[in-house]
C-alpha positions as CSV (number, residue, x, y, z in Angstrom):
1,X,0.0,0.0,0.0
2,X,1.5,3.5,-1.2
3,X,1.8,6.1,1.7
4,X,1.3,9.5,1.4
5,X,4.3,12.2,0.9
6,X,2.4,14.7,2.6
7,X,2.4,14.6,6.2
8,X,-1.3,17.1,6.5
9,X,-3.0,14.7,3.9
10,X,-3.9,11.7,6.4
11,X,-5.0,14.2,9.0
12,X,-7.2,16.1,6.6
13,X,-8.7,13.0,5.5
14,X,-9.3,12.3,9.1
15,X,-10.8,15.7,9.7
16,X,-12.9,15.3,6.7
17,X,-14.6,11.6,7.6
18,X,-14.6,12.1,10.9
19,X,-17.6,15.2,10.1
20,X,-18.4,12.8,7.0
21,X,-19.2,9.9,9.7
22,X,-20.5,12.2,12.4
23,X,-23.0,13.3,9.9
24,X,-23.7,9.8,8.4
25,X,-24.5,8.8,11.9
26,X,-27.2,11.7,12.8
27,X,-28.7,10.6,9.0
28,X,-32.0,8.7,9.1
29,X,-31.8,5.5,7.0
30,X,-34.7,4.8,4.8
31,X,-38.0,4.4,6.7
32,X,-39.0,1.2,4.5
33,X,-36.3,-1.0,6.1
34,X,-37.1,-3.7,8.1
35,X,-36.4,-3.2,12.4
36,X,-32.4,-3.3,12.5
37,X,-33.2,-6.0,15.6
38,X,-34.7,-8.2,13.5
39,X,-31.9,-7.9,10.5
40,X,-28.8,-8.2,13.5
41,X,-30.9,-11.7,14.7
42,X,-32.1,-13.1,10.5
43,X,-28.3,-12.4,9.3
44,X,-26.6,-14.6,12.5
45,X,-29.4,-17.2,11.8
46,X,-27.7,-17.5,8.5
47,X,-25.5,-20.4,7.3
48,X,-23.0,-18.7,5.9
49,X,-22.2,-16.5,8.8
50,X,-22.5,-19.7,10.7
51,X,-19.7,-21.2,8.7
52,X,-17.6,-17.7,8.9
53,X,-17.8,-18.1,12.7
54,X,-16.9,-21.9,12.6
55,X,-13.7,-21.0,10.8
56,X,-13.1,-18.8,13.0
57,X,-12.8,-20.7,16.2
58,X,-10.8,-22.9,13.8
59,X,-8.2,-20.1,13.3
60,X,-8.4,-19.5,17.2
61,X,-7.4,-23.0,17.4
62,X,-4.7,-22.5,14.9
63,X,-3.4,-20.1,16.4
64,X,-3.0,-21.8,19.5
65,X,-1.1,-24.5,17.6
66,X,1.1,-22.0,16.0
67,X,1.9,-20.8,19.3
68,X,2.5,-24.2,20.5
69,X,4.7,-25.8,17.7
70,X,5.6,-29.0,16.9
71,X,8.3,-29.4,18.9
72,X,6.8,-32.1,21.4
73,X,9.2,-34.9,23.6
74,X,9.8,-37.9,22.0
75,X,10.4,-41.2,24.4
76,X,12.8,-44.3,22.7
77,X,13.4,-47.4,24.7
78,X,15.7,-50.6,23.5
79,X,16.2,-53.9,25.0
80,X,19.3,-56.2,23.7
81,X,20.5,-59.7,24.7
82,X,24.5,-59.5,25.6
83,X,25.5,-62.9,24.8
84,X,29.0,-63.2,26.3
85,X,31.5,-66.0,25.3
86,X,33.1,-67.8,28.3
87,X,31.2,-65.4,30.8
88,X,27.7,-64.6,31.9
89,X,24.6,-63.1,29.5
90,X,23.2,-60.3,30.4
91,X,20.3,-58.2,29.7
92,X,21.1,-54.7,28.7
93,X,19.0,-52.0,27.9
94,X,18.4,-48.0,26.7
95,X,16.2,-45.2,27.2
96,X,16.3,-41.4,25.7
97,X,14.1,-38.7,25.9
98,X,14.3,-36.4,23.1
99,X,12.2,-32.8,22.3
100,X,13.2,-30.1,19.1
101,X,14.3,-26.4,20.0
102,X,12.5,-23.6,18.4
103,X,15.4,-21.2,17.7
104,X,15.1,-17.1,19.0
105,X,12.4,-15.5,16.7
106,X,10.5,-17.6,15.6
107,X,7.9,-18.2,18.4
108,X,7.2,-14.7,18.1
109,X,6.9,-15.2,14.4
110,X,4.7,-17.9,15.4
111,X,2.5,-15.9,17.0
112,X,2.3,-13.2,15.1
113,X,0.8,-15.2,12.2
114,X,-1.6,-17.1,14.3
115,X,-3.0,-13.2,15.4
116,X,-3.6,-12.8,11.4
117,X,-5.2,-15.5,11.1
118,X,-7.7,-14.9,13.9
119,X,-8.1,-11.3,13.1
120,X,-8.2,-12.5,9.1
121,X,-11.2,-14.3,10.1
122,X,-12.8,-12.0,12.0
123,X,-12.8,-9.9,9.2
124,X,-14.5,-12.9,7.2
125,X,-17.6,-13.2,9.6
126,X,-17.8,-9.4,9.3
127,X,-18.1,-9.8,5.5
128,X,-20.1,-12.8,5.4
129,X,-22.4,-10.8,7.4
130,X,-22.5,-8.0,4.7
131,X,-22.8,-9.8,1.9
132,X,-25.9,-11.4,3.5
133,X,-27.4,-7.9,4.0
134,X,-26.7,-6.8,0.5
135,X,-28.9,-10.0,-0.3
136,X,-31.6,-8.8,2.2
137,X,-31.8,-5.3,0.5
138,X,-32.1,-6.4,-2.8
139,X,-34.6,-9.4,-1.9
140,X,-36.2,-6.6,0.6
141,X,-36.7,-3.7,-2.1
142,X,-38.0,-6.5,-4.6
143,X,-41.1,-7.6,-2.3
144,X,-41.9,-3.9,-2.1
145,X,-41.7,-3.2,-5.6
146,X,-44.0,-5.8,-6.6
147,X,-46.1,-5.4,-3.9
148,X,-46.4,-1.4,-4.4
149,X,-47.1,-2.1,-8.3
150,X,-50.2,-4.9,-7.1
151,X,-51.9,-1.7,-5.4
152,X,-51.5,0.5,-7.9
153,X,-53.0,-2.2,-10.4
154,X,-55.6,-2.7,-7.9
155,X,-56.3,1.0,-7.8
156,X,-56.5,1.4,-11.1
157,X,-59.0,-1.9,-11.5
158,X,-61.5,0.1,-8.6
159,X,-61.2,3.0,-11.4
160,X,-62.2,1.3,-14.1
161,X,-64.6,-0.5,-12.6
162,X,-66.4,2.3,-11.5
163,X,-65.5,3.7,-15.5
164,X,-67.4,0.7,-16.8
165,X,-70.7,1.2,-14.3
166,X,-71.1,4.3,-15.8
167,X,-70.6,3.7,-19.2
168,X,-73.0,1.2,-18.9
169,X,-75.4,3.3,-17.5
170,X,-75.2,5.9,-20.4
171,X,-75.6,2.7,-22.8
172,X,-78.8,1.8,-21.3
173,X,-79.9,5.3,-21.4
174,X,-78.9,5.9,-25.0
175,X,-76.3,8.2,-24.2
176,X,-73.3,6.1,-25.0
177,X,-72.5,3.7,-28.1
178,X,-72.2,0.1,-27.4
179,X,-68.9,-0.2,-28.5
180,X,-67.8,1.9,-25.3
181,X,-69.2,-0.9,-23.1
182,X,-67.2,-3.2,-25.1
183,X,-64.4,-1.0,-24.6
184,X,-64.5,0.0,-20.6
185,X,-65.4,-4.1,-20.2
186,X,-61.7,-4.8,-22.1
187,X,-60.4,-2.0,-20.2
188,X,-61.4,-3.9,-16.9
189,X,-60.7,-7.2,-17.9
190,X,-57.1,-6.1,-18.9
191,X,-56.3,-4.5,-15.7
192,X,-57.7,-7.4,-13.7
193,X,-55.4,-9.8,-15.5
194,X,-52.6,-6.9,-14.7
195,X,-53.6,-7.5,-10.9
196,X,-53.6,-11.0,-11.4
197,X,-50.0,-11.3,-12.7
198,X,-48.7,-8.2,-10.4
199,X,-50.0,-10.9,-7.2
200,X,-48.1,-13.4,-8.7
201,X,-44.8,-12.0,-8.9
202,X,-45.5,-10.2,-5.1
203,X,-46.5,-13.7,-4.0
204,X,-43.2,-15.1,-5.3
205,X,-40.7,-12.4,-4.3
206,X,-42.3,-12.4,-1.1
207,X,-41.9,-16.2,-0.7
208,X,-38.2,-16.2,-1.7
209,X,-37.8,-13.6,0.9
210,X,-38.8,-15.6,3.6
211,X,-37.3,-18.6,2.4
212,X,-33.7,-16.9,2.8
213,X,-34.9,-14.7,6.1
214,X,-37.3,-16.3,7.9
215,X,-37.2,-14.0,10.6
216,X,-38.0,-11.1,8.9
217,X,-41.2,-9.7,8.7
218,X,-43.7,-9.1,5.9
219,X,-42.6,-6.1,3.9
220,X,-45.1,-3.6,4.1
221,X,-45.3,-0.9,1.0
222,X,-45.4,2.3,3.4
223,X,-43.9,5.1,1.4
224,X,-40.3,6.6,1.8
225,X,-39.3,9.2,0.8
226,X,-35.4,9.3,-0.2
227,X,-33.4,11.5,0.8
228,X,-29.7,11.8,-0.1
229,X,-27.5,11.7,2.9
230,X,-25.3,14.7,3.6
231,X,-21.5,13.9,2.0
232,X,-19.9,13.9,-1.6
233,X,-18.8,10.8,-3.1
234,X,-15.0,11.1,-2.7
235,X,-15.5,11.5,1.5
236,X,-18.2,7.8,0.8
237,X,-15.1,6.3,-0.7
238,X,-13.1,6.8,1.8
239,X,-15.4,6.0,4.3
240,X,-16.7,3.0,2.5
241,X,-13.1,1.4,1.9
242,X,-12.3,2.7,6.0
243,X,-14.7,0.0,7.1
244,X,-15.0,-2.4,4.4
245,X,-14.8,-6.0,5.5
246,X,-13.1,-7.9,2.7
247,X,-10.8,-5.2,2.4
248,X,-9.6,-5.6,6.0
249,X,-9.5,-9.3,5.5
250,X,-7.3,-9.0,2.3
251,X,-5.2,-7.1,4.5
252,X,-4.6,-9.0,6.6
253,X,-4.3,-12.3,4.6
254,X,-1.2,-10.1,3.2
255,X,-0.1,-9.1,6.2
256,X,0.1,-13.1,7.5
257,X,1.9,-14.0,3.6
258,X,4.8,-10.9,5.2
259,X,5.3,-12.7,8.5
260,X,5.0,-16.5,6.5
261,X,7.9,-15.2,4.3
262,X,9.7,-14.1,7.2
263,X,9.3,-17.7,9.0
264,X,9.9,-19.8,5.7
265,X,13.6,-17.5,5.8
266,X,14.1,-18.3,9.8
267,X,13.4,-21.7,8.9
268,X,16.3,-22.2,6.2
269,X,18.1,-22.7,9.3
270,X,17.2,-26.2,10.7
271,X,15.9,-26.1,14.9
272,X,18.0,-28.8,16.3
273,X,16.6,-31.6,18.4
274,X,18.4,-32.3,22.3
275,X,18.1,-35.7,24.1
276,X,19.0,-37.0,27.4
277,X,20.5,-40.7,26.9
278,X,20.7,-43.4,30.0
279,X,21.3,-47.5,30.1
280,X,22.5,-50.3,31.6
281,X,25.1,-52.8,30.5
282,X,26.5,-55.7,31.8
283,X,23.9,-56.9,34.3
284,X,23.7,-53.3,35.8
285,X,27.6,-52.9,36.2
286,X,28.1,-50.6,34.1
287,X,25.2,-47.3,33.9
288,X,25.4,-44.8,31.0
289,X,24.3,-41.2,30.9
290,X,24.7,-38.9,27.9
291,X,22.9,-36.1,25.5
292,X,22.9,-36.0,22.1
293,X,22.6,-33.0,20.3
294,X,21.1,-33.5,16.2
295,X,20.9,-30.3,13.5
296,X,19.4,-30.8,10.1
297,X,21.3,-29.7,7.2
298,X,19.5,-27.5,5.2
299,X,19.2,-28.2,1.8
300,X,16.7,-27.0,-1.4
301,X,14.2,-27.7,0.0
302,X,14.1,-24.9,2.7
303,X,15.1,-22.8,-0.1
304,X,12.3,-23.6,-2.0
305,X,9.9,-23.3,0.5
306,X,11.1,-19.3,1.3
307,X,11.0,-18.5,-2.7
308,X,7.4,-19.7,-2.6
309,X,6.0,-18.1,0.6
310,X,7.5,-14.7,-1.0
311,X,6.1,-15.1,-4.3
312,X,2.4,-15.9,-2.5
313,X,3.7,-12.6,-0.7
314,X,3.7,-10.7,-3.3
315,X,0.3,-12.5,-5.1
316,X,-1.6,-11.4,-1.7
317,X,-0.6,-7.4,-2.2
318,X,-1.5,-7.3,-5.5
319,X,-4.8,-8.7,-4.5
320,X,-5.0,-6.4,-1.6
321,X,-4.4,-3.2,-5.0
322,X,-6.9,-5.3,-7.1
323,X,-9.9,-5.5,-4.0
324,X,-9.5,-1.9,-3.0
325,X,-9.2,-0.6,-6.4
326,X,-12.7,-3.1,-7.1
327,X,-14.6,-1.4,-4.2
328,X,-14.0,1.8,-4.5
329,X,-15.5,1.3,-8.1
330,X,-18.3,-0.1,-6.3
331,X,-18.3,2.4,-3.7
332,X,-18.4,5.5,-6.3
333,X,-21.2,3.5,-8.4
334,X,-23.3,3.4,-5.2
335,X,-22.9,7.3,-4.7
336,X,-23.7,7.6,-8.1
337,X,-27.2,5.9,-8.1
338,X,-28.1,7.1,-4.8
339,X,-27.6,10.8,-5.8
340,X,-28.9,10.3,-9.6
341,X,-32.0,7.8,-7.4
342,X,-33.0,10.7,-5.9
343,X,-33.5,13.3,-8.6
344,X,-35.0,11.2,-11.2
345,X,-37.4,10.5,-8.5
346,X,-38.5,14.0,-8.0
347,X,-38.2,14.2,-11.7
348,X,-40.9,11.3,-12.2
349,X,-42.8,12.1,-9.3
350,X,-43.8,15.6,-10.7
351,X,-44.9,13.7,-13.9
352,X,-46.5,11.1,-12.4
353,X,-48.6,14.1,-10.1
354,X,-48.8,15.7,-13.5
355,X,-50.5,13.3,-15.2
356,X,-53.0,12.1,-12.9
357,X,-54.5,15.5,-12.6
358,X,-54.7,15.0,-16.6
359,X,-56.2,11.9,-16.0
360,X,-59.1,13.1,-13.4
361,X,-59.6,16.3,-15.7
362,X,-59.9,13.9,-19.1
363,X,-62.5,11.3,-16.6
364,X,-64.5,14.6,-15.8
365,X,-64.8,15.4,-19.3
366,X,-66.1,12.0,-20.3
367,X,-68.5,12.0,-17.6
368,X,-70.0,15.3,-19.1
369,X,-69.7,14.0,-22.7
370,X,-67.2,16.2,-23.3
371,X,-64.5,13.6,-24.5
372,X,-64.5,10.0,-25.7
373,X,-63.6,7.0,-24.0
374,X,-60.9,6.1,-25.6
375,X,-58.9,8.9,-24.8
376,X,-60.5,8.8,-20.8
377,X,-58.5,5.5,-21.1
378,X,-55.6,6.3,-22.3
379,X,-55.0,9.5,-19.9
380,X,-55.9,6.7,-17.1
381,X,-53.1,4.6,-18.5
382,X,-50.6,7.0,-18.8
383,X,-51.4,8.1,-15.5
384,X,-50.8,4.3,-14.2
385,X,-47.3,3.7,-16.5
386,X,-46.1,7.5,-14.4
387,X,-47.3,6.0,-11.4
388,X,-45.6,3.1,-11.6
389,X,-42.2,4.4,-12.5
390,X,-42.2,7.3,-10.2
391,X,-42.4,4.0,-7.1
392,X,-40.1,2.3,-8.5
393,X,-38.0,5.0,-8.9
394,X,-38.2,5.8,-5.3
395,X,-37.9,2.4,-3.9
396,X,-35.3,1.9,-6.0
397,X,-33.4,5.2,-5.1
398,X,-33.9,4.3,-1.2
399,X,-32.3,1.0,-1.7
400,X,-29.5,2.5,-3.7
401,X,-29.7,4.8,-0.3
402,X,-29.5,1.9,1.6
403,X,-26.9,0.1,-0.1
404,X,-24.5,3.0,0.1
405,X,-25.1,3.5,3.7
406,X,-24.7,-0.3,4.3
407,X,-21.2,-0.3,2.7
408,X,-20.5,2.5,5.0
409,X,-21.6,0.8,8.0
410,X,-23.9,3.1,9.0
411,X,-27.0,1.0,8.7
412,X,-26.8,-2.3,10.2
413,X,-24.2,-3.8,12.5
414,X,-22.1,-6.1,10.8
415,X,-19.5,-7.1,13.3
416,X,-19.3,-7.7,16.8
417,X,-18.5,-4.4,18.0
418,X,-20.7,-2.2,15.5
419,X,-23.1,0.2,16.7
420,X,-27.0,0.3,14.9
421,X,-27.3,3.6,13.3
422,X,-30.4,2.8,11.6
């Protein structure tokens, strides 16, 4: 990771998230999210969080055996037969004890890489966790949508139900053609089947949703309002990148590679092995005592193995360059529709309010005879397609508000010692 040359740049930076976050943190989330309680107990239901925490009491116990090392006592024992020509057998025999020696450095080397592991996996229950919630948003926002498009189908049904009572009303009074009947009845029918397909998809995204979050609770279409959070999009990236999970995980994976090339170089010289020697010979007359003292030569192997942990080394930095430089693409994308979310909103919504008035003007003017049917219909289906893009327009710009806030983690708590902002 390149440092900065100017020594005022990391405190500026500093000074500048530090009011970015303080503000992010005083910002309301979207109102159509689900109760942060609920999200915090669905995403550690979760199996893949499960298995993030699961590997990590596996690096815990890792660690502990990196601490440890391998260097454990080793017992021998012999017996032999002394078979002595023109003199008395006897029965002699051997014990050793024998344990490795960790030479000066590398325990703490040891234990060093077992911390990386543990905090690497720390990270990768953190990011589990928030790739989860970036599945709950999208599946969250997708119930709504279809659910928000099923009343507005079912509105506009009730309308043209009432549209065809009428017209029917004037036919049998002789002040409307037959053909209009025909035409409010296809009007009706076609917006029925409209409701009909809008249930479905509501029905299924609905059911998917609580397939994968079962503890969640039914989405409700309550409108939202979005509402850009204060910020620009270079103080986000920052931000976004300060707390980002896989980052810090990538991180520290390269971090661990560092201190793995660092051992694999300690280790091209061999630990040598003590022992403590003792037996008896000659029926117990004579008692032996000794050490022995046993180095490994080093050979290619060793080598080998150090040119290898420093290329992976190497591998695990550029990946660290590849990730940040892949979310803070990610990062300025979700600025990007969250700011853009919210203005084409406001853009749509004064269209849609637009022409609904047109619509109730051009249904007032049919009911006095004053325009035909056809065009009643159509205002009342423009009206509808307006409608319909100015919600998903907003739902979709409070998710994208959502989603940048999430990244930010300043919606949901995505690691042990988070704080809910939302």
């Amino acid at each position: 990771m390149t440092l900065s040359r100017n020594p005022l740049k990391p405190l500026f930076l500093a000074l500048m998230l530090g009011a970015g976050a303080s503000q992010a943190a005083d910002f309301a989330a979207p109102a159509d999210l689900p109760p942060t309680a609920v999200v915090t107990q669905s995403l550690m239901a979760l199996p893949a969080v499960r298995a993030a925490q699961a590997e990590l009491r596996a690096a815990a116990a890792e660690s502990r055996q990196l601490q440890a090392g391998e260097y454990e006592y080793s017992v021998g024992l012999g017996m032999t037969r002394r078979n002595v020509s023109g003199g008395a057998d006897s029965n002699d025999w051997q014990a050793s004890l024998q344990r490795g020696l960790r030479l000066p450095g590398k325990r703490q080397l040891d234990a060093r890489i077992g911390g990386q592991l543990v905090a690497e996996a720390e990270e990768r229950v953190g990011d589990a966790r928030h790739e989860s919630a970036r599945q709950l948003l999208g599946l969250w926002y997708g119930a709504l949508q279809a659910q928000r498009e099923v009343a507005l189908w079912q509105k506009q049904a009730e309308l043209l139900a009432e549209e065809q009572r009428i017209v029917a009303l004037r036919v049998k009074r002789g002040d409307a053609a037959r053909l209009d009947s025909l035409q409010a009845d296809a009007a009706l029918a076609q917006a029925r089947s409209q409701v009909r397909q809008a249930e479905s998809r509501a029905a299924a995204a609905v059911a998917e949703l609580r397939q994968r979050f079962p503890e969640l609770p039914a989405p409700n279409a309550e409108a939202a309002l979005p509402a850009l959070p204060p910020g620009d999009e270079a103080a986000w990236i920052e931000h976004t990148l300060e707390h980002n999970h896989e980052l810090l995980a990538v991180q520290r994976a390269s971090e661990r590679a560092r201190l793995q090339t660092q051992r694999a170089e300690r280790d091209r010289t061999p630990d040598p092995s003590i022992g403590l020697h003792v037996g008896s010979e000659q029926r117990g007359d004579e008692r032996l005592i000794g050490v022995s003292l046993n180095i490994p030569l080093s050979g290619q192997g060793r080598k080998a193995r150090a040119e290898r942990h420093l290329a992976l080394a190497e591998a695990s930095s550029e990946m660290e360059a590849g990730v940040r430089r892949r979310l803070a693409a990610e990062a300025a994308a979700n600025w990007q529709r969250a700011s853009a979310g919210v203005e084409g909103y406001q853009r749509l919504e004064e269209a849609a309010t637009a022409m609904e008035r047109h619509a109730d003007l051009a249904g007032r003017a049919h009911e006095m005879g004053e325009l035909g049917l056809s065009d009643t219909l159509l205002a009342r289906r423009n009206a509808l397609d307006a409608r319909l893009q100015a919600e998903q327009a907003r739902l979709a710009a409070n998710e994208a508000i959502a989603r940048l806030l999430l990244d930010a983690h300043q919606l949901w708590p995505l690691a042990e010692h988070d704080d809910a902002h939302h």
